[in-house]
C-alpha positions as CSV (number, residue, x, y, z in Angstrom):
1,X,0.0,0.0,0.0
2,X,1.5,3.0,-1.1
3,X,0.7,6.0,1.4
4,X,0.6,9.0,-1.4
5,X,-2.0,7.1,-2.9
6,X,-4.6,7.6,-1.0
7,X,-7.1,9.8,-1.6
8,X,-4.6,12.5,-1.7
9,X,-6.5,14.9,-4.6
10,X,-9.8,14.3,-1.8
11,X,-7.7,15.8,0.8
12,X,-5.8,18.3,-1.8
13,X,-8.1,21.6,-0.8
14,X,-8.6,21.2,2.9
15,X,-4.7,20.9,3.5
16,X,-3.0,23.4,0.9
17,X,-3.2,26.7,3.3
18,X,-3.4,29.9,2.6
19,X,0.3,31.4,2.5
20,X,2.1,33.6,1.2
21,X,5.1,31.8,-0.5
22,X,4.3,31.1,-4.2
23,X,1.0,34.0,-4.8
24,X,1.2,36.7,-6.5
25,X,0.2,40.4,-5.7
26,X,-2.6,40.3,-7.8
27,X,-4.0,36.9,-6.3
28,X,-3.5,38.4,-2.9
29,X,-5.6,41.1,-3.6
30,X,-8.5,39.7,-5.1
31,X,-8.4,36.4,-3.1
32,X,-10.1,36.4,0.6
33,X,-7.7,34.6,3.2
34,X,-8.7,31.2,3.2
35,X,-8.3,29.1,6.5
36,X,-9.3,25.5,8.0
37,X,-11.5,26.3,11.3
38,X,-9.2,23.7,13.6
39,X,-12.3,23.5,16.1
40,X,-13.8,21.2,13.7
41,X,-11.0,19.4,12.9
42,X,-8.0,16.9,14.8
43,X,-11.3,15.4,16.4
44,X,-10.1,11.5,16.0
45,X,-7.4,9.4,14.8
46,X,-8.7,9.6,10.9
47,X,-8.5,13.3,10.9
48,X,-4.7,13.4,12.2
49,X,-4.2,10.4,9.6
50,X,-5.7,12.2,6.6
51,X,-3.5,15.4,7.3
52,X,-0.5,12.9,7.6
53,X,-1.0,11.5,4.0
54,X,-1.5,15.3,2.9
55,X,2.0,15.8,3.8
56,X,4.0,12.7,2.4
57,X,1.9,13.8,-0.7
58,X,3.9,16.5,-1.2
59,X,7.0,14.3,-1.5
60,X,6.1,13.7,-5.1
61,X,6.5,17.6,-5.9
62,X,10.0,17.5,-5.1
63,X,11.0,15.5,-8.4
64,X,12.2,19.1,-9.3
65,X,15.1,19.3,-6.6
66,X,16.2,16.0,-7.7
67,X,16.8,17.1,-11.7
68,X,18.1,20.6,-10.5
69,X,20.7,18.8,-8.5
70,X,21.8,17.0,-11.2
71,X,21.7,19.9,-13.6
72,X,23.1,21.9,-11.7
73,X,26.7,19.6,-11.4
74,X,28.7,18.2,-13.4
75,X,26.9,15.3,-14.5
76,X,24.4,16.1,-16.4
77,X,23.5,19.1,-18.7
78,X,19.9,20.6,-19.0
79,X,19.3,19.0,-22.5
80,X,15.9,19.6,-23.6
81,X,14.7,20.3,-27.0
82,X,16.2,23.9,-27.5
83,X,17.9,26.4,-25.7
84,X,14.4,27.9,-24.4
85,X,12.8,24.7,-23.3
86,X,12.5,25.0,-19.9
87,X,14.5,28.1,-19.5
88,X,15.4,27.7,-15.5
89,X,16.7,24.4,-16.6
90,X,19.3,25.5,-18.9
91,X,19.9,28.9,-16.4
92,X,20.6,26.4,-14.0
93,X,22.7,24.4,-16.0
94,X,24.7,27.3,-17.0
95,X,24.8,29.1,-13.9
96,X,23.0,31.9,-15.1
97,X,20.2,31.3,-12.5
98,X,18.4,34.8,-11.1
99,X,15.8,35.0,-8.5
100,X,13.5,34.8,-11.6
101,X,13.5,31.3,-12.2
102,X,10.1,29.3,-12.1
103,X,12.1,26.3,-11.3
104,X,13.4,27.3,-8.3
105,X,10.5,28.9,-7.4
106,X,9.0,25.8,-7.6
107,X,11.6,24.5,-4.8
108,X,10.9,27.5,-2.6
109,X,6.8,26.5,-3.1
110,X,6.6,23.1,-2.4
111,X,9.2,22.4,0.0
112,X,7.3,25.1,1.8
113,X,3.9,23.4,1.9
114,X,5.6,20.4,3.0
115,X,6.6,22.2,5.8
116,X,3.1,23.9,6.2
117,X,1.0,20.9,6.0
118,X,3.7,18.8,8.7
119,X,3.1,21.9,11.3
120,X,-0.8,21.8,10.5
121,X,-0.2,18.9,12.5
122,X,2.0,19.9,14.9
123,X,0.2,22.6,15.8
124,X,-2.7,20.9,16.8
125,X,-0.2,17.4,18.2
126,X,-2.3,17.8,21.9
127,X,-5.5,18.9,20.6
128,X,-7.3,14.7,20.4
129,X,-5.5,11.6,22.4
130,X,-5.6,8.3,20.7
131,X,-3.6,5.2,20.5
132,X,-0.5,6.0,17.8
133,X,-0.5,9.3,17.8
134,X,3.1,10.1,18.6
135,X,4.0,7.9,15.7
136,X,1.8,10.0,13.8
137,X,3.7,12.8,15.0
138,X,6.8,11.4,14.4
139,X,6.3,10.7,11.5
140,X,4.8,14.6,11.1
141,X,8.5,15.5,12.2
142,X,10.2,13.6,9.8
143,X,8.7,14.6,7.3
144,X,9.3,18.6,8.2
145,X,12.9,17.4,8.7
146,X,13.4,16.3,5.0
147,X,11.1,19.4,3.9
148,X,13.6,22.0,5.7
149,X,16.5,20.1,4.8
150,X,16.1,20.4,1.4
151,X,15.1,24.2,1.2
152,X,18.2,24.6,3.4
153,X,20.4,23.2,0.7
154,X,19.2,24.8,-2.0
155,X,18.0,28.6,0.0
156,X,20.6,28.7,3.5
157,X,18.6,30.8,5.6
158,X,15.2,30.1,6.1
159,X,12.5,31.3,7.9
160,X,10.7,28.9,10.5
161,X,8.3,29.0,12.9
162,X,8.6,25.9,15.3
163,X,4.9,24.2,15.6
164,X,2.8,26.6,13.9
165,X,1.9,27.5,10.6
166,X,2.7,30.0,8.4
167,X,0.1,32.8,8.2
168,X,-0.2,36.2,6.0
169,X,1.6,39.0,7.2
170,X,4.3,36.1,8.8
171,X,6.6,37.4,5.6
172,X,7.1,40.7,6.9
173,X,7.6,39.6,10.2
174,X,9.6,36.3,10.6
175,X,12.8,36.5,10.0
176,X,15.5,33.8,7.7
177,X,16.6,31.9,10.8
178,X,20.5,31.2,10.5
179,X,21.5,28.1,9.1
180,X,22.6,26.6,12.1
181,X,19.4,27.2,13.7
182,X,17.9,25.4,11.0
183,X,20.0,22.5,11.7
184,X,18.9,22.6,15.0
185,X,15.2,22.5,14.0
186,X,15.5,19.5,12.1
187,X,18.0,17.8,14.1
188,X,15.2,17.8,17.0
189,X,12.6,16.8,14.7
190,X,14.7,14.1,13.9
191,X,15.9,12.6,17.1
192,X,12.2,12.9,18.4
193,X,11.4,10.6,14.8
194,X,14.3,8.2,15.9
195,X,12.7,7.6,19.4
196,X,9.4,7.0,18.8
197,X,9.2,5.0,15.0
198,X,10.2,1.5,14.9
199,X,12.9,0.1,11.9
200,X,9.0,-1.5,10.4
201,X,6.4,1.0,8.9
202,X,3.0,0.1,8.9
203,X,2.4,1.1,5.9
204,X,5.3,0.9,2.9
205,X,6.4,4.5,2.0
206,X,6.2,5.4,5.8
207,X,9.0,7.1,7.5
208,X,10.8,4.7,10.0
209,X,13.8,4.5,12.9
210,X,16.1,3.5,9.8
211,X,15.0,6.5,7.6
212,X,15.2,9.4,10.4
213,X,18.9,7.9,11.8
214,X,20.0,8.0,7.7
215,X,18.5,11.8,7.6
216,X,20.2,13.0,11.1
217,X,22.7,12.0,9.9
218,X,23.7,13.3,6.8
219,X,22.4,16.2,8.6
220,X,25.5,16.3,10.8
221,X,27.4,15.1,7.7
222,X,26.3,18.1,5.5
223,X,27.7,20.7,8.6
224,X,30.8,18.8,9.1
225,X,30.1,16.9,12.1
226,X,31.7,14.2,11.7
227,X,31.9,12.8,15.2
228,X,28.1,13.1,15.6
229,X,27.5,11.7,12.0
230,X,29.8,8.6,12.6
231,X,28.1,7.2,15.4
232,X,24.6,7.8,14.1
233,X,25.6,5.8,10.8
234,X,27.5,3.5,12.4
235,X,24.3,2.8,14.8
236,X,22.1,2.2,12.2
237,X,24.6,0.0,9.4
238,X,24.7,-2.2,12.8
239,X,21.7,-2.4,13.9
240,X,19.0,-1.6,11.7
241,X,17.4,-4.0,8.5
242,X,19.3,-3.0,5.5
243,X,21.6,-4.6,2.7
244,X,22.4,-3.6,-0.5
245,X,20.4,-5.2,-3.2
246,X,21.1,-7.0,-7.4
247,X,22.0,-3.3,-8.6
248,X,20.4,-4.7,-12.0
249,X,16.7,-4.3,-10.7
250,X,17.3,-2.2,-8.3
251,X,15.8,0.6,-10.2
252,X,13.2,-1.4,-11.7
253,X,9.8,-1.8,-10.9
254,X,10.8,-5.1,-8.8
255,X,13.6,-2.9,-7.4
256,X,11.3,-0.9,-5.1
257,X,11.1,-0.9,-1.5
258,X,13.5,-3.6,-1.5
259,X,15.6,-4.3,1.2
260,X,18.1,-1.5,0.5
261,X,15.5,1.3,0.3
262,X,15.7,3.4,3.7
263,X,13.2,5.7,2.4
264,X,11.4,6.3,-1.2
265,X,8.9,8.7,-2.5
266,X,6.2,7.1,-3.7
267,X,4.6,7.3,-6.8
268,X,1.7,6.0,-9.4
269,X,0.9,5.7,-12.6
270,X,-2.9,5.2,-11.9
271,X,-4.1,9.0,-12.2
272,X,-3.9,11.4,-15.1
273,X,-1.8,14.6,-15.0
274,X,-1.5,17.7,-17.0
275,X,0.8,20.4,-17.3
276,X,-1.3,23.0,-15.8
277,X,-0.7,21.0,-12.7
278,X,2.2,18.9,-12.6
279,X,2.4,19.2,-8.8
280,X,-1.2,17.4,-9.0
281,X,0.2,14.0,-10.7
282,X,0.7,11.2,-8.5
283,X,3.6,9.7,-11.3
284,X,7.5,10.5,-11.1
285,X,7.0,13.6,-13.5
286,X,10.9,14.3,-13.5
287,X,11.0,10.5,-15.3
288,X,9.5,11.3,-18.3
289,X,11.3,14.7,-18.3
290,X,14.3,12.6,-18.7
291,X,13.3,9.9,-21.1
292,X,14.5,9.7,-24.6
293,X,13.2,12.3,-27.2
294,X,11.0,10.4,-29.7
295,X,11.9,6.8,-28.7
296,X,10.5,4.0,-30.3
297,X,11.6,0.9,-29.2
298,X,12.1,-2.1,-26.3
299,X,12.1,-1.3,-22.6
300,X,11.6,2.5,-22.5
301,X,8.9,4.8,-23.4
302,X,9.7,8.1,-25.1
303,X,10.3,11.4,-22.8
304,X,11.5,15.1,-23.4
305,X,15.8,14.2,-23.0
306,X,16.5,16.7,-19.7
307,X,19.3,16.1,-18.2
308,X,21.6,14.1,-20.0
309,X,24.8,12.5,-18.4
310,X,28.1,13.9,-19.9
311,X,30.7,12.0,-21.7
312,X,32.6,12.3,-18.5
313,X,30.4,10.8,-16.4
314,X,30.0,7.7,-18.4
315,X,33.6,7.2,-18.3
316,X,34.1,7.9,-15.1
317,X,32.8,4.0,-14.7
318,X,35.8,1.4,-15.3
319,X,34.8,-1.6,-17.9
320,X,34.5,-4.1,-15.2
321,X,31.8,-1.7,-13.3
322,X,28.6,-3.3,-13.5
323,X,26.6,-0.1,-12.5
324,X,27.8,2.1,-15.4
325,X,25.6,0.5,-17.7
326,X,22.6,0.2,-15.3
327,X,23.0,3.3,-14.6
328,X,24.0,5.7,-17.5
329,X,22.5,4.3,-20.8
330,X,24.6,4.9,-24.1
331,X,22.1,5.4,-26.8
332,X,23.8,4.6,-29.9
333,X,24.9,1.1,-28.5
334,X,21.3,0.5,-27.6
335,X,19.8,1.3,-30.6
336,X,22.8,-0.9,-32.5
337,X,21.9,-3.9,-30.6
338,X,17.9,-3.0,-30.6
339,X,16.9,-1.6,-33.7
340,X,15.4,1.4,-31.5
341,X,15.2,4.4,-32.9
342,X,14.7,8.2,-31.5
343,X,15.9,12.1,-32.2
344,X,18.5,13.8,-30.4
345,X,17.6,16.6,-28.3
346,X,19.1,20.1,-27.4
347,X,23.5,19.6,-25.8
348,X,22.2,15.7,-27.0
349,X,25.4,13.8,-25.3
350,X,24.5,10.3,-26.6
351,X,23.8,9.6,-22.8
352,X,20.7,9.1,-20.3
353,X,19.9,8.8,-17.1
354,X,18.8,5.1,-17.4
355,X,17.9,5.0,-13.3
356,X,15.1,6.9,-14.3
357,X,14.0,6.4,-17.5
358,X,10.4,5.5,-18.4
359,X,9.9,2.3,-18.7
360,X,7.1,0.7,-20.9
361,X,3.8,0.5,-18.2
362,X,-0.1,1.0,-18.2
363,X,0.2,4.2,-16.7
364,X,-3.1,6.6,-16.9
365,X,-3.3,9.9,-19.4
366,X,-0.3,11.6,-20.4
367,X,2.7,9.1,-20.3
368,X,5.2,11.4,-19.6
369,X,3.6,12.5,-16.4
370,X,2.3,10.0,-14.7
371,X,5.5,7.5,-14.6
372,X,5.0,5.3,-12.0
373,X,8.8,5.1,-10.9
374,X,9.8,5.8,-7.1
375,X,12.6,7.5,-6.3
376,X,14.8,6.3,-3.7
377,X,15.5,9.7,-1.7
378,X,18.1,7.2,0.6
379,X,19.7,4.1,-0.1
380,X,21.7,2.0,2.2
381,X,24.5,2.3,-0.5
382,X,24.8,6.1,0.4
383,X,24.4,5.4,4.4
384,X,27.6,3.3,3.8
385,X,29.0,5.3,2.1
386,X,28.6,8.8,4.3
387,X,29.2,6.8,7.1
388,X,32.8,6.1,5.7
389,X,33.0,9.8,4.8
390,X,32.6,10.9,8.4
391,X,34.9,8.1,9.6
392,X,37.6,9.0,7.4
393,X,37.0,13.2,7.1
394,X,36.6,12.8,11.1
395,X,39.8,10.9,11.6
396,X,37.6,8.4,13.6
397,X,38.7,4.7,11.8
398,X,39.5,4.9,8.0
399,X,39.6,0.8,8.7
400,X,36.0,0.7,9.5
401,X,35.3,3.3,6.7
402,X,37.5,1.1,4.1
403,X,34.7,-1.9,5.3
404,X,32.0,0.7,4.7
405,X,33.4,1.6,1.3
406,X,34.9,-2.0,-0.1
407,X,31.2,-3.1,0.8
408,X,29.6,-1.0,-1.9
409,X,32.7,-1.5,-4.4
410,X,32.1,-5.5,-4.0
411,X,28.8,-5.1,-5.2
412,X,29.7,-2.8,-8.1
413,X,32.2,-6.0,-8.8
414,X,35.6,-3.7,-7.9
415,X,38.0,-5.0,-6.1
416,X,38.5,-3.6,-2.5
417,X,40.8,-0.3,-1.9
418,X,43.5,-0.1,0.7
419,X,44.4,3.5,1.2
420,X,44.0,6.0,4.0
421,X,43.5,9.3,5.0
422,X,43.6,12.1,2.5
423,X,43.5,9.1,-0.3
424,X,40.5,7.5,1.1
425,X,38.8,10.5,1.5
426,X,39.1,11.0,-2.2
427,X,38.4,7.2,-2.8
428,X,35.0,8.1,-1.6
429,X,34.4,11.4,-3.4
430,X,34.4,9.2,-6.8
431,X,32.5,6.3,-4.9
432,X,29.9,7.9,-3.9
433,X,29.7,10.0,-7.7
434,X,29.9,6.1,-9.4
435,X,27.0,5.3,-7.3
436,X,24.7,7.8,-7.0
437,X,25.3,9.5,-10.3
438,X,21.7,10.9,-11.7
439,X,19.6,10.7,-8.2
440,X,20.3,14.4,-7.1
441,X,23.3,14.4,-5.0
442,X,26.1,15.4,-6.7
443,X,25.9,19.0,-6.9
444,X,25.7,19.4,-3.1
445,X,28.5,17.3,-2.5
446,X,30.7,19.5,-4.6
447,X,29.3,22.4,-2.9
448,X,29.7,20.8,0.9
449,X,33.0,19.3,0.3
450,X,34.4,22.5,-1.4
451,X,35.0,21.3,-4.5
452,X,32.3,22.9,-6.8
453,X,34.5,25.8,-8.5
454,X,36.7,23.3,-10.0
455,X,34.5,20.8,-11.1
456,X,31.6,23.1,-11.9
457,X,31.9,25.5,-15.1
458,X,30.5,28.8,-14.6
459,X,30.1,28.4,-10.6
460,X,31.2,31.5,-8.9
461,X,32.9,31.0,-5.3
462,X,30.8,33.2,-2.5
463,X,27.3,33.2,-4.9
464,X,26.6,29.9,-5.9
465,X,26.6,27.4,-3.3
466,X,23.3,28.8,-3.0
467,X,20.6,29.6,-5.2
468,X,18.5,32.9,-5.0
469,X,15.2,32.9,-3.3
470,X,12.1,34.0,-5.5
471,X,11.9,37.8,-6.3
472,X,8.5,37.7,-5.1
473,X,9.2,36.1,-1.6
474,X,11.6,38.7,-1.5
475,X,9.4,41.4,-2.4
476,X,6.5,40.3,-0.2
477,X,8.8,40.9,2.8
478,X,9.0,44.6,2.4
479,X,12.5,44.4,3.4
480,X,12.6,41.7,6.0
481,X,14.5,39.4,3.9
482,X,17.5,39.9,2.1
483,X,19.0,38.0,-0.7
484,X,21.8,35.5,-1.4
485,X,24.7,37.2,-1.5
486,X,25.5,37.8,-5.5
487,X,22.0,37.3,-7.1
């Protein structure tokens, strides 16, 4: 049973609040505030329930941050079918991003509403007692904690305001809390999550123990605490239920949930979408961004050819590395050994991100929207592999990290690595770029490990290990938020 399934456009009214991130002056004006009267609501165990599965549905939304942070690095470029398809794509790609960008704006919005809709709960966490609710608001917690992390990666300072909601006028007043208090936010959230959910979720797609320890503590990894972040990984490679999985299905359909998926978003392909609304569709709407332009052939279904791996990243992969193939599809070898044929796109590289391509299924409507692939927002490949990061960068035990890393390597059919210290450290860089090339990380690593100016063209030192927040946001404070420095 997938959780963001359920009745979610039912709930889709009640639980989107009135705020002001996203709206523009006009709407404001001619729109009366619109909020939920809370007496009649939190009255029993459904009503917290249906808020909860308002909130993971805005997981599905953030298919966005996971192409931008591919885009954005040196993996992929925008791709596309010309220069102005998308155009906050190809800014983004070419670090030419403004606060005008619809994409980012997108970010800002949606990450946002997760927030919103988690402290709908929170605010009203004492209002009804029944049987499972602090797992409910653990899970509530979590769930904030992956919203605010995000829009701390991509924004830095962000306004927060602990267990309420967000409320017109709140932009004027509320200030961008420092990062570090940020942190501190979702590092609660998360220890609270870690307490009271067991490794088992009741329902698959839940937040558990597992995914809350793996959060907390890339967390700590991401602020370079590395003696909190070892201990936390090292906790859970120990004691929680995780392996690492056939890397051939394991972004398949059969791939999903499997035993080394800490935490996925969950999609479907069983409702329609359209692009008035592609934050209404219930599919992977990033998937069919990145399929093959005009495809006809086995396997795959056709898509719009964003983000396309780079020559580099492809070789990056030796000959004996079985994940290059499963993971960054050559198209002119496939369509030599399968008669397939299809039309290159715009900066067409010859590459795609096979992880998430569309494969052939009996999705609803439009195909490219409604792909029913999850994405696998943490894998126990990238638990061992940050927890051998903050072994090594920590100078805790680069033997236990080597375990760590040699572990993912044996799967990938590479033999083991016996260096140390500044070597290992950069052992893991290019491990952990193998393995999680085209799922959204790499851009942030570059930018957390210092390493972005030299890898990234046109990144500028000082502006763009963040991005800008929306004009608008920035406008509707009247001057209580500034912007990223250089934007």
């Amino acid at each position: 049973m997938k959780i963001n399934s359920i009745t979610i456009k039912s709930l889709f009214l009640l639980l989107l609040l009135a705020i002001s991130f996203g709206c523009s002056e006009e709407y404001l004006e001619k729109t009366e505030e619109y909020n939920i009267d809370s007496e009649n609501y939190f009255n029993s165990e459904e009503d917290y329930y249906n808020a909860l599965i308002g909130a993971y549905d805005v997981l599905q939304s953030t298919y966005v941050n996971v192409m931008l942070g591919e885009i954005a690095s040196d993996n992929t470029l925008s791709g596309g079918e010309s220069a102005t398809d998308v155009i906050g794509f190809q800014q983004v790609d070419e670090m030419t991003h403004t606060p005008v960008n619809d994409n980012l704006d997108d970010i800002w919005d949606w990450n946002f509403a997760g927030v919103q809709r988690a402290n709908y709960i929170l605010e009203f966490k004492d209002k009804t007692d029944f049987e499972g609710r602090d797992m409910i608001i653990a899970e509530a917690r979590f769930l904030r904690a992956y919203f605010t992390f995000e829009l701390v990666k991509w924004f830095g300072p962000i306004p927060i305001k602990g267990d309420e909601r967000f409320v017109l006028g709140d932009e004027n007043s509320v200030p961008r809390a420092p990062v570090d208090e940020v942190y501190t936010q979702i590092e609660n959230d998360l220890l609270f999550a870690i307490e009271k959910l067991g490794y088992t979720a009741p329902q698959t797609g839940r937040a558990t123990k597992g995914a809350a320890q793996a959060l907390l503590g890339k967390a700590y990894l991401y602020q370079n605490e590395f003696d909190k972040a070892a201990p936390v990984f090292t906790n859970l490679i120990e004691n929680g239920p995780y392996a690492l999985s056939d890397f051939a299905t394991l972004f398949e359909q059969e791939g999903e949930n499997n035993i080394e998926s800490v935490f996925e978003v969950q999609y479907t392909g069983e409702e329609g979408a359209g692009f008035d609304c592609l934050q209404c569709s219930e599919g992977n709407v990033a998937v069919g961004f990145q399929g093959i332009r005009n495809y006809s052939g086995p396997l795959f279904e056709p898509g719009f050819s964003f983000n396309v791996p780079v020559q580099e990243a492809y070789d990056m992969f030796s000959e004996d590395d079985i994940r290059r193939d499963y993971s960054i599809l050559d198209i002119e070898a496939w369509a030599e050994e399968t008669g397939a044929t299809y039309a290159e796109g715009y900066k067409h590289t010859g590459y795609f991100n096979r992880k998430y391509l569309p494969r052939k299924n009996d999705n609803a409507g439009d195909a490219n929207l409604t792909q029913p692939n999850n994405y696998r927002a943490i894998r126990y490949a990238d638990v061992l592999l940050m927890a051998a990061e903050a072994l090594n960068r920590g100078r805790i035990s680069d033997e236990r990290a080597r375990i760590y890393l040699n572990e993912v390597r044996e799967r990938a059919g590479l033999d083991p690595v016996e260096v140390s210290e500044n070597n290992l450290t950069e052992a893991i860089y290019d491990e952990r770029r193998r393995e999680l090339v085209g799922e959204g990380h790499r851009f942030f690593d570059l930018v957390r490990t210092e390493r972005a100016a030299q890898n990234i063209e046109g990144f500028t030192t000082g502006k763009n290990e963040l991005f800008p927040v929306p004009l608008e946001e920035i406008e509707f404070s009247e001057g209580n938020w500034q912007q990223n420095p250089g934007y």
